[in-house]
C-alpha positions in Angstrom: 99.1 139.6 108.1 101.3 139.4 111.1 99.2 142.5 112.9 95.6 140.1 111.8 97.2 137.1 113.5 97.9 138.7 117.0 94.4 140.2 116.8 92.8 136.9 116.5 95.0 135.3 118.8 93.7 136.2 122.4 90.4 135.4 121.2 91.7 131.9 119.6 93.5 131.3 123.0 90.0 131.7 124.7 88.7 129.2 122.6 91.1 126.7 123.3 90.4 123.4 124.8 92.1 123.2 128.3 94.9 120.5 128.6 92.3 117.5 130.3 89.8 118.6 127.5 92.5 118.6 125.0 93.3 114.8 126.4 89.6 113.9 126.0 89.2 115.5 122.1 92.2 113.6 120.9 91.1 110.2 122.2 88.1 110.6 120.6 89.5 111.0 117.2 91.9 108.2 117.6 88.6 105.9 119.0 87.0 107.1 115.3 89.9 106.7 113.6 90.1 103.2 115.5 86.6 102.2 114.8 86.9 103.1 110.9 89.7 101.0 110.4 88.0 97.8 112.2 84.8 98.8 110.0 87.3 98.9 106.8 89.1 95.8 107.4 85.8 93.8 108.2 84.2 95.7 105.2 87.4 94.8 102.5 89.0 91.6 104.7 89.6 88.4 102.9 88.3 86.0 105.5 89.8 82.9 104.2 92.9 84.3 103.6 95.9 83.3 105.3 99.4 85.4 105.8 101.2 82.7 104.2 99.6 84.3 101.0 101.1 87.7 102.1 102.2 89.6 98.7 104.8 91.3 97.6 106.9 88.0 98.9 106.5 88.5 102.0 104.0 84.9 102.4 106.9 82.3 101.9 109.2 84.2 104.6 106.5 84.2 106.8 105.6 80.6 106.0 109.5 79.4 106.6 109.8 81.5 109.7 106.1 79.7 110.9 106.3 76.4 109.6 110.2 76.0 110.3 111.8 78.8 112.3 113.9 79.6 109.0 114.0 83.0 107.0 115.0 81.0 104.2 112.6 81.2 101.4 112.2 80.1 98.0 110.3 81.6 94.9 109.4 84.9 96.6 110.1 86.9 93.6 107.9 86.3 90.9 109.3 84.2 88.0 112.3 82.7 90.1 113.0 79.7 91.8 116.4 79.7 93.5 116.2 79.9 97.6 117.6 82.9 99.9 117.4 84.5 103.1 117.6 88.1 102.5 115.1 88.8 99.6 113.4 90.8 102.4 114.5 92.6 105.6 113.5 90.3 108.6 111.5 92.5 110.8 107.9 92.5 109.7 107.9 88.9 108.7 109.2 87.9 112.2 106.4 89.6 113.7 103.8 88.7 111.6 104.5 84.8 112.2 104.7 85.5 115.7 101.6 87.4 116.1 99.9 84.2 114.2 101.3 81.7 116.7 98.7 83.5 119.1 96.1 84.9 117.2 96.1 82.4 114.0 96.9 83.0 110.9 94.3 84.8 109.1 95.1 88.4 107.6 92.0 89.6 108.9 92.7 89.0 112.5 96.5 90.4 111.6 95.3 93.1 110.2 92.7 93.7 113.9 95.7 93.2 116.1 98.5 95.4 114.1 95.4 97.7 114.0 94.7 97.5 118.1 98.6 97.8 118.8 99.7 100.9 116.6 96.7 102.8 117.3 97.0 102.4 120.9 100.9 103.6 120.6 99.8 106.7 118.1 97.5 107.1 120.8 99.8 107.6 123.8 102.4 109.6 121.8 99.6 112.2 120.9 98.4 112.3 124.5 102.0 112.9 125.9 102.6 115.2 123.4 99.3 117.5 124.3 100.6 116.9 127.7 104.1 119.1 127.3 101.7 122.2 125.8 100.5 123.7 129.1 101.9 126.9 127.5 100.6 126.7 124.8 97.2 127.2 124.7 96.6 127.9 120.6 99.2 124.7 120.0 96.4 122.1 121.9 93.6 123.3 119.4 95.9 123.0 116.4 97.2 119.6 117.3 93.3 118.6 118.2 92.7 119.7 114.1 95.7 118.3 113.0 95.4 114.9 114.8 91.5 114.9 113.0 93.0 115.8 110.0 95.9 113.3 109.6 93.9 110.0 111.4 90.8 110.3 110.0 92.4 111.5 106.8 90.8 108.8 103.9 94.2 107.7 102.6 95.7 107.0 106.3 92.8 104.8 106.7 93.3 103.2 103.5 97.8 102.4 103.9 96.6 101.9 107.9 94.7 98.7 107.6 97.1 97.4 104.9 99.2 94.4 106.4 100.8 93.3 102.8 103.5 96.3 103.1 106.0 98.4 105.5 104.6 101.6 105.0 101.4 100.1 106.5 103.1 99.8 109.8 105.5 103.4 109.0 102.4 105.3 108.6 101.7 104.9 112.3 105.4 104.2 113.6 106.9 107.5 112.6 104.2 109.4 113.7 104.1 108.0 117.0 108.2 108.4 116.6 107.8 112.0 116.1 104.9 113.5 118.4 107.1 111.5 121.4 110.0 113.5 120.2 108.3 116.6 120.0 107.4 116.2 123.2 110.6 115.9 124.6 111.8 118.8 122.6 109.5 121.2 124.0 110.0 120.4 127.5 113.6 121.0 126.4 112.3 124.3 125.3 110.7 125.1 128.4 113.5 124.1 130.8 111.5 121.1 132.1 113.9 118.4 133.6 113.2 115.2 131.8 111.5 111.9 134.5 112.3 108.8 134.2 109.5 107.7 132.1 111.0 110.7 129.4 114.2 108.6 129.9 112.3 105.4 129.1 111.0 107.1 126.1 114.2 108.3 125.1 115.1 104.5 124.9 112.2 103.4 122.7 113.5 106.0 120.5 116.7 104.9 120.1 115.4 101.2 119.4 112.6 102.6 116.9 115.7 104.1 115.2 117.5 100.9 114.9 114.8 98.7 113.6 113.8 101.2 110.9 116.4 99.3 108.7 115.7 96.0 109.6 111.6 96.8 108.4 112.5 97.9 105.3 116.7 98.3 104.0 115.7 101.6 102.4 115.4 103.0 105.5 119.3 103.3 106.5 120.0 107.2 106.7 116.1 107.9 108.2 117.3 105.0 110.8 120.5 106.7 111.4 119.1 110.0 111.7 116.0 109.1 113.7 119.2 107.7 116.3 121.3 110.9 116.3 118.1 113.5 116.6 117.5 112.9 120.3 121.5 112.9 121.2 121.6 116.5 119.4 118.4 117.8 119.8 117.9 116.6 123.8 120.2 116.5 127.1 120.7 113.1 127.0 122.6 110.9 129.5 126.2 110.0 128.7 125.6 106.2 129.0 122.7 106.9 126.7 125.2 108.7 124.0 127.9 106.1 123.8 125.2 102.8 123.3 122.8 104.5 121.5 124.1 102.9 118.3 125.1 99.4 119.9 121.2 97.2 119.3 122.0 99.0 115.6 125.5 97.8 115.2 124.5 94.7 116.9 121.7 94.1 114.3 124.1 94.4 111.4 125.9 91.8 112.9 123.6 89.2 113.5 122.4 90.0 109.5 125.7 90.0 108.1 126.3 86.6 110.0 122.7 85.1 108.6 124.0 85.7 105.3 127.5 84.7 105.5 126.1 81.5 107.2 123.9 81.2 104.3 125.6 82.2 101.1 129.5 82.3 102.3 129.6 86.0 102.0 128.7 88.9 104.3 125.5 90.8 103.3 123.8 93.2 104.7 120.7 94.3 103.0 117.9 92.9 100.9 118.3 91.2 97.6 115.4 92.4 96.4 116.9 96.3 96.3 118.9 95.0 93.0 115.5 94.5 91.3 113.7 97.7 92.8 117.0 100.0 91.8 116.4 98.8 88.3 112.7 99.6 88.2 113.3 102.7 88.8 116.1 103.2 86.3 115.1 101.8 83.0 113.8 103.0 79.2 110.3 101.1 79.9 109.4 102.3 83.8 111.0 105.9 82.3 107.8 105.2 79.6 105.0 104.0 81.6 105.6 105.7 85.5 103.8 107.0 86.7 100.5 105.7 84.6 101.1 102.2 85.2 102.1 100.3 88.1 105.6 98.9 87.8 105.3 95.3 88.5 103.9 95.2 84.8 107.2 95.0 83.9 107.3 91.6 85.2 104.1 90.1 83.8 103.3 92.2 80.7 104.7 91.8 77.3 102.8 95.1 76.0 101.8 98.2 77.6 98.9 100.7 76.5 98.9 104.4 77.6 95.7 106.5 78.2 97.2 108.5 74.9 96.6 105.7 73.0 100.7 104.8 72.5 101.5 101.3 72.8 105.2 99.6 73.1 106.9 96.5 74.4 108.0 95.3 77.8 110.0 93.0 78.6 107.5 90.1 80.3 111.1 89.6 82.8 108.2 86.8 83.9 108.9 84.5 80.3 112.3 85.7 79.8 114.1 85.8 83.6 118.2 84.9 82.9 119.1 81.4 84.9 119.8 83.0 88.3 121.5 80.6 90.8 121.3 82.7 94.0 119.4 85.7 94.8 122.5 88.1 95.4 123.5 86.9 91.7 119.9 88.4 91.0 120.4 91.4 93.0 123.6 92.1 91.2 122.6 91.5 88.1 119.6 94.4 87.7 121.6 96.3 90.1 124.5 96.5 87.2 121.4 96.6 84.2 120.1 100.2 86.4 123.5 101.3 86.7 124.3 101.1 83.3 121.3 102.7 82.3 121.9 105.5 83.7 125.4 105.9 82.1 124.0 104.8 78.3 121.3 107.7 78.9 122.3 110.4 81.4 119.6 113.1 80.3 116.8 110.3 80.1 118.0 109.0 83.7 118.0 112.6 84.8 114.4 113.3 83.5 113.0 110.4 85.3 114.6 111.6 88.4 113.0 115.0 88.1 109.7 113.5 87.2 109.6 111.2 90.6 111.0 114.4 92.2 107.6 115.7 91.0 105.4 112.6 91.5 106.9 112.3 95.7 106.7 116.4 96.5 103.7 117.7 94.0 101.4 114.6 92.4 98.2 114.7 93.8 96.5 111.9 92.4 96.5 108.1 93.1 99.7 106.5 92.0 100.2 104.5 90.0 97.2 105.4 88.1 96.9 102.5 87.0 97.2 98.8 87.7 96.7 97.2 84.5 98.9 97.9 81.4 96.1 98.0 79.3 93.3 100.6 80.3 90.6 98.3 79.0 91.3 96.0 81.7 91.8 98.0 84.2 90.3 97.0 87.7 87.7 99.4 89.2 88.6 99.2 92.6 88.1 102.8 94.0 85.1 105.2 93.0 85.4 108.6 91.9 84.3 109.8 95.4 86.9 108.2 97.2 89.7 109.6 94.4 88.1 112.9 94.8 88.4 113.0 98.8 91.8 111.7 98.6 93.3 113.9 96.2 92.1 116.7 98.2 93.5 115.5 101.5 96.9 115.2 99.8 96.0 118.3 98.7 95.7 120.0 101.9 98.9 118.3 103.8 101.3 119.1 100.7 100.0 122.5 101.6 101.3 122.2 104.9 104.4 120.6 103.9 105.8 123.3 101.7 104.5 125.5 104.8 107.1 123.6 106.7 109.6 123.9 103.9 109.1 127.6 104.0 109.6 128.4 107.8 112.1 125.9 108.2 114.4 127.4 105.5 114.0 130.6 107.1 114.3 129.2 110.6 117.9 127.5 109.0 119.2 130.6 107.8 118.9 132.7 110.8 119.9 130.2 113.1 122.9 128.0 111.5 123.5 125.3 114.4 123.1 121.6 114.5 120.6 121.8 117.2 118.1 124.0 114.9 115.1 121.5 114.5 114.2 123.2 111.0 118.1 121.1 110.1 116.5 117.7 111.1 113.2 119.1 109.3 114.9 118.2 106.3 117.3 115.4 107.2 114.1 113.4 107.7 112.5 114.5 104.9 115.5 113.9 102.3 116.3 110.8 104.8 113.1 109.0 103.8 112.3 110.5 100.8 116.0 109.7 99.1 115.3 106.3 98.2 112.0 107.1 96.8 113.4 109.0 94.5 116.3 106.9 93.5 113.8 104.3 92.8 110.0 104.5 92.6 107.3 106.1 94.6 103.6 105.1 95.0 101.1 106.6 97.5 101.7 104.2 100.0 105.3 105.3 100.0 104.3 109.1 100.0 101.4 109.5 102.4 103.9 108.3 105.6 105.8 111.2 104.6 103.3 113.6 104.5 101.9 112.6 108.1 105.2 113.1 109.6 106.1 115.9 108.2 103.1 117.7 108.9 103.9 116.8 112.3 107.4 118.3 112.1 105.6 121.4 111.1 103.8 121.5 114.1 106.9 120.8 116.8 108.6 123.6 113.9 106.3 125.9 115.0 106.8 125.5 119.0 111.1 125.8 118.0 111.2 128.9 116.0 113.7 130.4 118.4 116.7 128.0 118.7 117.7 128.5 122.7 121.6 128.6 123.0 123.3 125.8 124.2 124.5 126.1 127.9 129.0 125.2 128.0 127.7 122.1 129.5 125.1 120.6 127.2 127.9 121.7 123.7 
């Protein structure tokens, strides 16, 4: 195999597109990739839909942060009507309502601007990125394939247009993260000095890291990892090493202090994780994930599998306890998860290994279903679309466990903090963690494997870990 790939190579280097062409390709499949979304969001927008009617409570943040200034909210979850500030993280409802105050408040014309904005920052990344491969003549045609691959890919398309979620806005974020850190890595690599503008870059980086946790509180470790990777991985200033944490640290502040303002007591993430870490830990989601989706839990009395067994749920819709605050909320399902897991170790166990499965393995669409009862189930996607994205998820957990494979062996002959095939899997165990601990769905699953298909690719320019100079350990 190895004698067969440097046979092909000279003639694959021949073939490759030079580094202006390279430029041209990739913009061209970002300006598709731009053009289908604006042709799926005009094709499934809800014109008379407003972001105050955001789901997933997000709509009466937004509204209170619109209408009054206020993150404080009431009713946003379902069934309950006490008030709070931190049933969810602040970051994509602050720029959601801020966006509106200029472009109005339709989802629709959210959805066109988020759309215009992150395509135009995945766009730059993957142009400086094919910038950095001068030397690398087989690297620009594989990240021209890849980059068709992952943004014309039918379930990017489908999370990208998405404004109701974080993942919508992660699934272009941490790409654009990653190719900009690649980039930096291999002029690392090639003994390039970094500019000014790489310096610049270096900062968005360390700000992209900080917010992660402020879009979405499950994102703590990636957050903290996406922080340290440039200050191991990169020669980075000194000034930049001892703030690069400070707009984090900072954030947790001003968060602790809305809360403690608030409720008397300092908080610092979202009351809605108590509810999520229980849906993930529990004898009926153990039953039904991952057929049905989970929020049935919440408005279904009775679930029907496609084998025919039926058994109770809880309807938590009818039968919610008399919470008076939403941290007594989060507590409370927080404690019911917990001691599930202790009443039923093997069970809790077997559900862990099954969304161990579902994250790193499942193919399919999931949930499967929506509905709890397959009679009623909405027919929202044909069999063509299932079938086209099953095999694109196909194809890019192929190149994941590539990844998996030549980073492990990368790690074991090179045993050093500044081996990229260690942060290979800090990011992937980073982000995937809480996924696990919880509940996955595609939307959760396809960010992950975009980025790490993109790790693969910066894996494959690292494979031999240059020593650190006296100076730089």
């Amino acid at each position: 195999m190895l004698i067969f790939s440097k046979s092909i190579k000279p003639t694959l280097d021949r073939f490759s597109p030079g580094t202006t062409l390279t430029a041209r390709l990739l913009t061209g499949i970002l300006f598709l990739s731009f053009l289908a979304k604006l042709f799926l969001i005009y094709k499934e927008g809800a014109y008379d839909r407003s972001i105050l009617q955001m789901e997933y409570g997000f709509g009466p943040v937004i509204t209170s942060l619109y209408e009054r200034g206020s993150l404080e909210a009431c009713g946003v979850p379902v069934g309950l009507d006490f008030c709070g500030v931190a049933t969810r993280m602040p970051l994509l409802p602050l720029m959601y309502a801020s966006l509106a105050k200029v472009i109005g408040l339709q989802q629709v014309h959210i959805a066109i601007a988020k759309t215009v904005l992150f395509t135009s920052l995945l766009w730059l990344a993957v142009i400086y990125f094919s910038r950095t491969l001068n030397r690398y003549p087989l690297h620009r045609l594989a990240l021209v394939a890849l980059s068709a691959l992952l943004f014309l890919g039918p379930q990017y398309l489908k999370h990208a247009i998405s404004i109701h979620y974080e993942e919508s806005l992660l699934i272009d974020l941490l790409p654009a993260y990653f190719l900009l850190l690649g980039a930096l890595i291999v002029k690392r690599r090639s003994e390039l000095p970094l500019s000014g503008f790489d310096h610049w870059i270096l900062v968005f980086l360390l700000l992209f890291g900080a917010s992660l946790y402020f879009l979405k509180a499950s994102m703590l470790f990636l957050g903290i990892i996406t922080i340290l990777a440039p200050l191991v991985l990169l020669k980075v200033p000194m000034w930049m090493r001892l703030f690069a944490f400070l707009p984090f640290l900072l954030g947790l502040v001003w968060w602790g202090g809305v809360n403690y303002n608030y409720h008397g007591t300092v908080r610092l993430g979202s009351s809605y994780n108590g509810e999520n870490f229980y849906r993930g830990q529990n004898a009926y989601s153990y039953k039904i994930y991952p057929e049905i989706h989970l929020d049935r839990l919440i408005d279904s009395s009775e679930a029907i599998l496609n084998s025919g067994e039926r058994f109770t749920l809880p309807n938590w819709h009818l039968h919610f306890p008399p919470f008076k605050g939403e941290w007594e909320w989060h507590d409370y399902f927080k404690q019911l998860g917990e001691q599930w897991i202790k009443e039923h170790p093997a069970d809790a166990l077997a559900f862990t290994l099954r969304k161990v499965y579902v994250f790193y393995l499942e193919p399919r669409k999931v949930p499967f279903r929506q509905s709890a009862n397959p009679a009623t189930e909405p027919q929202n996607y044909n069999e063509a679309s299932l079938i086209a994205g099953t095999l694109w998820i196909t194809l890019l957990r192929v190149l994941f466990f590539a990844g998996v494979i030549m980073a492990i062996r990368e790690l074991w002959k090179y045993r050093r903090v500044d081996n990229f095939a260690l942060w290979y899997f800090l990011f992937i165990g980073a982000y995937s963690a809480p996924y696990i601990v919880g509940f996955g769905y595609q939307r959760h699953i396809c960010p992950m494997l975009i980025f790490s298909s993109i790790l693969f690719f910066i894996l494959t320019l690292t494979k031999e870990v240059p020593r650190l100079s006296k100076s730089e350990s």
